[in-house]
C-alpha positions as CSV (number, residue, x, y, z in Angstrom):
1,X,-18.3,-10.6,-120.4
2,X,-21.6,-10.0,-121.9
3,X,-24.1,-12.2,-123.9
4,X,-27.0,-9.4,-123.9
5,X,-26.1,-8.7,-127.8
6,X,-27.0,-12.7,-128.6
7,X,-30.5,-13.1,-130.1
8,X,-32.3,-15.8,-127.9
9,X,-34.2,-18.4,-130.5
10,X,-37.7,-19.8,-131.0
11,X,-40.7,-17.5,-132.2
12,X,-42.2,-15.0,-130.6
13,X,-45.7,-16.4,-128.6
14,X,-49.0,-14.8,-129.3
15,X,-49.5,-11.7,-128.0
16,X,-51.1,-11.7,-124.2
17,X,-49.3,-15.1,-123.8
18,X,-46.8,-14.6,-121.2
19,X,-44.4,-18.1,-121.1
20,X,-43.2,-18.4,-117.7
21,X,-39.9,-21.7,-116.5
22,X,-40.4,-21.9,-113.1
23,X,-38.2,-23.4,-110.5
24,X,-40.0,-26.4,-108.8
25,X,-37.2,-27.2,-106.0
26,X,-36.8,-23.5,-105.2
27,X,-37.6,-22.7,-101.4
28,X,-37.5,-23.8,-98.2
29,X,-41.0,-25.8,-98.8
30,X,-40.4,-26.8,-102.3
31,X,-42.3,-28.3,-104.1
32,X,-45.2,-28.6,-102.2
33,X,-45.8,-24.5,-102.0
34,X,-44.4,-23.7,-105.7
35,X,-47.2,-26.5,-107.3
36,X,-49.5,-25.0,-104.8
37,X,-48.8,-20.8,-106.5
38,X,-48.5,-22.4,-109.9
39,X,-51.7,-23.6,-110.1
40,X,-53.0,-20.7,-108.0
41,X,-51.2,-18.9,-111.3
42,X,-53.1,-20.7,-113.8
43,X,-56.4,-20.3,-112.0
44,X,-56.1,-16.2,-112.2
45,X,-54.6,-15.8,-115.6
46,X,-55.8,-17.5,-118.7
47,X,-53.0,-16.3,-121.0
48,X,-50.5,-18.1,-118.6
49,X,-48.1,-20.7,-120.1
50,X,-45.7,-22.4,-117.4
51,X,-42.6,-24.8,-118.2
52,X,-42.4,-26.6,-115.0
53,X,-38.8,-27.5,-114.1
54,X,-38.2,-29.9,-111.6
55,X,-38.9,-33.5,-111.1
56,X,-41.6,-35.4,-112.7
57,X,-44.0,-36.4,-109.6
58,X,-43.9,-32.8,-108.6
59,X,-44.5,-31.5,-112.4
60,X,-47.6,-34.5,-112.3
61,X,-49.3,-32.7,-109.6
62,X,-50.0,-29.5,-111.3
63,X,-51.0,-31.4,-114.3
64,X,-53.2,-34.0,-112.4
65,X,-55.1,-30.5,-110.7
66,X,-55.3,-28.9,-113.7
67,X,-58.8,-28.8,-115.8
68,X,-58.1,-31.0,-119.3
69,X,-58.3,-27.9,-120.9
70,X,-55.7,-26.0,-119.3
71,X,-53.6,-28.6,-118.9
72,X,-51.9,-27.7,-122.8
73,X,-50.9,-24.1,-121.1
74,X,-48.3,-26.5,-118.7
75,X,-45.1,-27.6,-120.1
76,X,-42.5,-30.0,-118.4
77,X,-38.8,-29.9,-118.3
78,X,-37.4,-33.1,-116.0
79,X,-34.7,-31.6,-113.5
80,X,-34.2,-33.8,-110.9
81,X,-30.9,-31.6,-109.3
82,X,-31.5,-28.3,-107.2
83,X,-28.7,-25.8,-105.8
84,X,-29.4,-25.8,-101.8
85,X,-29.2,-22.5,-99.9
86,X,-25.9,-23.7,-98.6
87,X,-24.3,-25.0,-101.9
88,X,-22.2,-22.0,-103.0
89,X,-23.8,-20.7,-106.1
90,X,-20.5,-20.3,-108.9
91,X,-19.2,-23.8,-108.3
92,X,-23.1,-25.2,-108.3
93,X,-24.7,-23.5,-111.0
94,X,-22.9,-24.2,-114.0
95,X,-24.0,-28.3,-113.2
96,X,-27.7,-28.9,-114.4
97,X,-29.9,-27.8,-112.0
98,X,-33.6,-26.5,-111.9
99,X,-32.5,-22.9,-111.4
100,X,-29.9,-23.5,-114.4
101,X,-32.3,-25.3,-116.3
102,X,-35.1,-22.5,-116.3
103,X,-33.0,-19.8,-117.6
104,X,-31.8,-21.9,-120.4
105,X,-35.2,-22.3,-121.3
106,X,-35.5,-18.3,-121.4
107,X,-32.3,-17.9,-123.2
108,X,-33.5,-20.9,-125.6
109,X,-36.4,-18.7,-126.3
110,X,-38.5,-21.7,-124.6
111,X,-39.9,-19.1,-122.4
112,X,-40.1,-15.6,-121.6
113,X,-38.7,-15.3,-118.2
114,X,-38.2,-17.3,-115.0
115,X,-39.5,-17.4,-111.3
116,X,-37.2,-19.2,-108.5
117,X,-37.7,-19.2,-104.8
118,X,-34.7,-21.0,-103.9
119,X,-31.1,-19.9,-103.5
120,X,-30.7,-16.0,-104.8
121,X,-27.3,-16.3,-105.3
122,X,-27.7,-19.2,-107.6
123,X,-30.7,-17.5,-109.6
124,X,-28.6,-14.8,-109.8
125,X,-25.5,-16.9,-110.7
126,X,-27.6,-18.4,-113.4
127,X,-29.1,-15.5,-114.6
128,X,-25.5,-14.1,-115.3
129,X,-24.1,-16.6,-116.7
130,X,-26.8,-18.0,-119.0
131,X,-28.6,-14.8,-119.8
132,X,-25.6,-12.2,-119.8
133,X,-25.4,-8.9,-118.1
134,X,-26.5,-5.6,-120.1
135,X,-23.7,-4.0,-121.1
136,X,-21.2,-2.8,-118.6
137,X,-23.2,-3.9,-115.6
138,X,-21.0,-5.1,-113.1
139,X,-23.1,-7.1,-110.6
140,X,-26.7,-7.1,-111.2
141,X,-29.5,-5.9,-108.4
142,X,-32.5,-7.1,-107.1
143,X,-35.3,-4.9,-106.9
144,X,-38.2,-5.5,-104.4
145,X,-41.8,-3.3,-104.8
146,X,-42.6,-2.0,-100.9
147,X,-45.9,-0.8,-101.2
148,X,-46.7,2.2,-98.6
149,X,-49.0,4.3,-97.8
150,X,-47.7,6.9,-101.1
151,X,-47.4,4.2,-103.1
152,X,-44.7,1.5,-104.0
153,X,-40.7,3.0,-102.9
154,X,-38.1,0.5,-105.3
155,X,-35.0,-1.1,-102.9
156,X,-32.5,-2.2,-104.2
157,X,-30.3,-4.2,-104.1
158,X,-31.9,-6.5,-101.6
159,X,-29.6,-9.5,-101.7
160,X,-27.0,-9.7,-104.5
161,X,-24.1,-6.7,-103.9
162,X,-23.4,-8.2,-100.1
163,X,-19.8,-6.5,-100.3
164,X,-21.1,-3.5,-103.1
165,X,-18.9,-0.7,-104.2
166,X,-19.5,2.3,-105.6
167,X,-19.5,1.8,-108.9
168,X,-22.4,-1.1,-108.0
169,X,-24.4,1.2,-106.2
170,X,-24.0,4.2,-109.1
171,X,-24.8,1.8,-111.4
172,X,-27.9,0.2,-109.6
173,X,-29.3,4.2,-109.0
174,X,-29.4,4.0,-112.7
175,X,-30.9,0.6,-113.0
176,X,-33.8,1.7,-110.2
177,X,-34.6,4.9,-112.0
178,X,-35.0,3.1,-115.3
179,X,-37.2,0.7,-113.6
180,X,-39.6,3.0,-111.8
181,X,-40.4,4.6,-115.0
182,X,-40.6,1.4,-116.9
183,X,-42.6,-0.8,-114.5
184,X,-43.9,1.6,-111.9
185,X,-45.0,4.5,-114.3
186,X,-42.9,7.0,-112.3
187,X,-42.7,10.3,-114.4
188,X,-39.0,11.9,-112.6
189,X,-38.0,9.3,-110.2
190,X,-36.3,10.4,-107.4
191,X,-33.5,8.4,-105.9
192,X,-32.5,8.6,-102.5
193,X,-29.5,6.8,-101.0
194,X,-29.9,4.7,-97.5
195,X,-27.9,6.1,-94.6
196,X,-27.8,6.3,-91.0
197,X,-29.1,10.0,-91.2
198,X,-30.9,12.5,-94.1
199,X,-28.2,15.4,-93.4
200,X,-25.4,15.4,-96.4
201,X,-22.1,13.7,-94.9
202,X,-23.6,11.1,-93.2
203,X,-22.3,7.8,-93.1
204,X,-19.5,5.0,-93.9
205,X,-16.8,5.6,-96.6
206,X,-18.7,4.0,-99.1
207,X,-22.1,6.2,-98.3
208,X,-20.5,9.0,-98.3
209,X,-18.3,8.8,-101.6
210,X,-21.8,6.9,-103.4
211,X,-23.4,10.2,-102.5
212,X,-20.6,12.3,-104.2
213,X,-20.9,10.4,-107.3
214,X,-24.1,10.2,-107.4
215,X,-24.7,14.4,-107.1
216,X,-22.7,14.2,-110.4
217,X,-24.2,11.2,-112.1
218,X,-27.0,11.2,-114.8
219,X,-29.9,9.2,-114.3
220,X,-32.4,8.1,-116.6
221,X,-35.7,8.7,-117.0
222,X,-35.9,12.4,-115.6
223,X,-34.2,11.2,-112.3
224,X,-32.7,13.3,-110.2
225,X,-30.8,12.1,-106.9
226,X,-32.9,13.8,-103.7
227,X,-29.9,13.0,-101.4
228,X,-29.7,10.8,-98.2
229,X,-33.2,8.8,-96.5
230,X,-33.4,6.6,-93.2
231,X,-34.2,3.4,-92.8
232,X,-38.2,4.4,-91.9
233,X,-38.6,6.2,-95.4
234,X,-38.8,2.8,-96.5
235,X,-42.1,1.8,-95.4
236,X,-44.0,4.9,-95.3
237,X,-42.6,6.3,-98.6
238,X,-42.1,9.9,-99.3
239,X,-39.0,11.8,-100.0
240,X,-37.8,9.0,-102.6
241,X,-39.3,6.5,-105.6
242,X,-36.3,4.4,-105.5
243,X,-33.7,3.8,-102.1
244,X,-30.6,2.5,-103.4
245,X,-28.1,0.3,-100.5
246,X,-26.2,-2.5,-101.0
247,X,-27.7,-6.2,-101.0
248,X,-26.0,-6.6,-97.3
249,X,-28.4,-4.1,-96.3
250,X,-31.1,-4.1,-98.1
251,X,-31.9,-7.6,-97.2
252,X,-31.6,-7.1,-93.2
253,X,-34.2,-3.8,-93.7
254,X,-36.6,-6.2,-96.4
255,X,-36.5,-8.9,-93.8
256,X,-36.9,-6.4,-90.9
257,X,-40.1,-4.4,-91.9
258,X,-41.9,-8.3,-92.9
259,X,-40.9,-9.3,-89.5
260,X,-42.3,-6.4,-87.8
261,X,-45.7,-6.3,-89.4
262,X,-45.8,-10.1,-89.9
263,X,-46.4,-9.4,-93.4
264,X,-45.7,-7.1,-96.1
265,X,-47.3,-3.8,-95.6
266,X,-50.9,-3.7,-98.3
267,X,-50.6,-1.7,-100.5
268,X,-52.3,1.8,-100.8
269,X,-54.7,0.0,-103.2
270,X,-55.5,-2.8,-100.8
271,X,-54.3,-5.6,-103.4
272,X,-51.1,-8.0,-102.3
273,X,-48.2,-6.9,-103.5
274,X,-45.7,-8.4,-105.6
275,X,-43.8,-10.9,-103.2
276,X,-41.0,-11.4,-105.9
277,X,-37.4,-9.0,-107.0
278,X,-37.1,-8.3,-110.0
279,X,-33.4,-9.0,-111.0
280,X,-32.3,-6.1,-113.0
281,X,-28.7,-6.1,-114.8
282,X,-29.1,-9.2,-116.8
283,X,-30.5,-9.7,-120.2
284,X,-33.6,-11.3,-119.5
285,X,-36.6,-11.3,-117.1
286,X,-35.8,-13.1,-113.7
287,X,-38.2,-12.9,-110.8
288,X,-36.7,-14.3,-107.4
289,X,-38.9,-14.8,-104.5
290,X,-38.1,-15.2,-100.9
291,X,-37.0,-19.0,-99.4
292,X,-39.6,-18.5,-97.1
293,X,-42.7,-17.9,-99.6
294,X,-45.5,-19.8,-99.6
295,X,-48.1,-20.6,-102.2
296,X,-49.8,-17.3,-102.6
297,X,-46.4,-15.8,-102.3
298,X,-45.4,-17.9,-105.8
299,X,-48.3,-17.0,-107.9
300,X,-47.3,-13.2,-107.0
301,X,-44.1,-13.5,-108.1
302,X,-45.4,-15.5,-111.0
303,X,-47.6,-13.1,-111.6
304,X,-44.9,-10.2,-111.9
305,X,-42.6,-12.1,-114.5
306,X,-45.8,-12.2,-116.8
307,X,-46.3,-8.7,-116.1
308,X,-42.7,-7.5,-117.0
309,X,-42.4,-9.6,-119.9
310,X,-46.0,-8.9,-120.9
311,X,-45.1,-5.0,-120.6
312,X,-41.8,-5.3,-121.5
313,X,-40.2,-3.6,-118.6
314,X,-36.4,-5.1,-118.6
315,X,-36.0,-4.2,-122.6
316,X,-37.2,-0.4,-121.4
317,X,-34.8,-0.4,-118.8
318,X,-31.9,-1.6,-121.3
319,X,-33.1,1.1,-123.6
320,X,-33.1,3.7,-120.9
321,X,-29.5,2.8,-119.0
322,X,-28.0,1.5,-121.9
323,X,-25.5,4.5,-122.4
324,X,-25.4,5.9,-118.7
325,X,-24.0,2.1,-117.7
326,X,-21.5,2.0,-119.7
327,X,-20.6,5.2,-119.8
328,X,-20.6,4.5,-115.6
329,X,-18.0,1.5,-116.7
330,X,-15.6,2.6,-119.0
331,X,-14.8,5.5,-116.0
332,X,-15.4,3.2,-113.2
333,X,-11.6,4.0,-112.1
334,X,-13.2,6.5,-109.9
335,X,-12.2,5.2,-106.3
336,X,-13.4,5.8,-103.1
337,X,-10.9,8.0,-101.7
338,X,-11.1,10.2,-105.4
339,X,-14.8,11.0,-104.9
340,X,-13.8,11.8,-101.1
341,X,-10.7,14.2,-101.6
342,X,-8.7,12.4,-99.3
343,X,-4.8,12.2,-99.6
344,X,-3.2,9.1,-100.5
C-alpha cells in the first residue's frame, strides 16, 4: 500500500532553505562523526536548517559549536532509541527510533528530507512505511553517484533488493533513468544492465530474462536500454549513465571499487563526491550514507538531501516514472521463465 497521494503538512520554508532531520545514532561512529558533518554542514551552507534527532547531549554539542547566530538554523528532536545494524529492520522500525523519528518529521512536513548513516534496511524500512512508496513501486532502490573519469555512472540498487526480481530490477531501470535526467542533467540516459559479460545472453536466469524485458520496456526521460556492461564499466564510465543490478550486488561492487582505491574515485571535476544513496521509490527525499562514513562523509550526504530537495529531484522522478511504474505493476505477472521462452 501506498501513502505517496497523502499531502504531508506544515508550510512550505523560504525558498533556498533546505530543512534537513538527521539521524544522530546512525553509523558505526555515531554520534561523534554525524555532530562532526553537521556542523561541517552548517559551516558550508547558510541556507541550511537541520532537526537533530537523537539524544540531547549529542544534539548539545552541535549547538554548543555553533556561532549564536546560527544556532536558530538547528532544531532538536529528543530520540534516545536507535535500530542497530543487527536489529532486523521490520520488527524494529515501527518502535520510535531516530531513523523512524526523522522521517516522521519529513512526512509531518517538519523537514524536507532526511540523512541516516546507520542501518539501510531500517532507513529504508522507515522510509516505506512512514513516507509511502510511489505508486506501484515494489521495493524501492538506492542510488549511489560514482564519479569517473566521463562523468558520474548511477548504480543501483546498492543495498536494498538483496534477493531482487525482475520486475524490481525493470522497475528500478525506470527509476535510474528518471533520476539521471532529474538530478544528473543527463539528456537520453542510457541504461546498461550488470552481467558477467557485454555479449547478449550472458548471465543467470534473472540477467538474462531482466535483459529481455528490458529490450521491450519504455524508459523515461529519452532512455534507451544499451544492453549488458561489466563490472569495470563501473568506475571508468562509458558505455552507460545508469547500471542497474540488484542490491546483493551492487553493494559487494560499491564496497569493492572504495576498497581498492582506499577512497571513492574524484571526480572528473576534482570536488568530493556525494558519499550518500539517494533512496528512490518512496515519496519523499531520503539520503543514506554508508556505516562506515566519517564526518566529511555526513556533510556530503547532507549536502545532497539539500540539493534534491532544493532542486526537486524525487518529485521529477515521480512525474517522469509515474505511468511506466505502474504500468510495469499492474503486468508484473510476467515471470522469469515467460520472458525466457522456456517450457513449463
Amino acid at each position: 500500500m501506498t501513502r505517496s497521494d497523502r499531502s504531508p503538512h506544515g508550510g512550505q520554508p523560504p525558498s533556498g532553505t533546505a530543512r534537513i532531520a538527521v539521524d544522530l545514532l546512525g553509523g558505526d561512529s555515531a554520534p561523534a562523526v554525524v555532530v562532526d558533518g553537521a556542523l561541517r554542514a552548517c559551516s558550508a551552507d547558510p541556507d541550511l536548517h537541520l532537526l537533530l534527532v537523537g539524544p540531547r547531549e549529542s544534539a548539545d554539542e552541535v549547538l554548543g559549536a555553533l556561532a549564536v547566530h546560527d544556532r536558530e538554523r538547528v532544531s532538536v528532536s529528543v530520540v534516545d532509541r536507535t535500530v542497530g545494524m543487527g536489529d532486523a529492520p521490520m520488527r524494529h522500525v515501527r518502535r520510535e527510533s531516530t531513523v523512524r523519528a526523522a522521517a516522521e518529521a519529513v512526512y509531518a512536513g517538519r523537514a524536507d528530507a532526511m540523512v541516516s548513516a546507520g542501518s539501510s534496511g531500517a532507513a529504508v524500512a522507515a522510509s516505506a512505511h512512514v513516507l509511502g512508496r510511489l505508486p506501484g513501486v515494489r521495493r524501492p532502490g538506492l542510488a549511489a553517484h560514482v564519479p569517473t573519469p566521463h562523468g558520474p555512472v548511477l548504480l543501483l540498487d546498492v543495498g536494498v533488493t538483496i534477493d531482487g526480481t525482475m520486475l524490481e530490477l525493470v522497475q528500478h531501470a525506470v527509476l535510474g533513468a528518471a533520476y539521471a535526467a532529474a538530478a544528473l542533467g543527463v539528456a537520453d540516459p542510457r541504461v546498461g544492465l550488470l552481467s558477467v559479460g557485454s555479449e547478449p545472453g550472458k548471465g543467470d536466469r534473472l540477467r538474462r530474462a531482466v535483459a529481455v524485458a528490458l529490450s521491450d520496456t519504455a524508459l523515461p526521460a529519452g532512455g534507451r536500454y544499451i544492453g549488458l556492461v561489466e563490472g569495470h564499466d563501473v568506475p571508468l564510465g562509458g558505455p552507460a549513465d545508469v547500471i542497474v543490478t540488484d542490491g546483493f550486488t551492487g553493494n559487494i561492487l560499491l564496497k569493492g571499487i572504495e576498497g581498492a582505491t582506499g577512497r571513492p574515485l574524484p571526480s572528473a571535476e576534482g570536488a568530493r563526491p556525494a558519499r550518500g544513496a539517494a533512496l528512490l521509490g518512496v515519496a519523499g527525499t531520503v539520503v543514506v550514507c554508508h556505516g562506515s562514513a566519517d564526518g566529511p562523509d555526513i556533510a556530503s550526504g547532507i549536502a545532497l538531501a539539500a540539493r534534491l530537495h532544493r532542486e526537486r529531484v524525487i518529485p521529477a522522478v515521480a512525474g517522469l516514472a509515474d505511468d511506466l511504474l505502474t504500468e510495469l505493476s499492474s503486468a508484473g505477472g510476467l515471470t522469469i521463465r515467460d520472458a525466457l521462452g522456456e517450457r513449463s
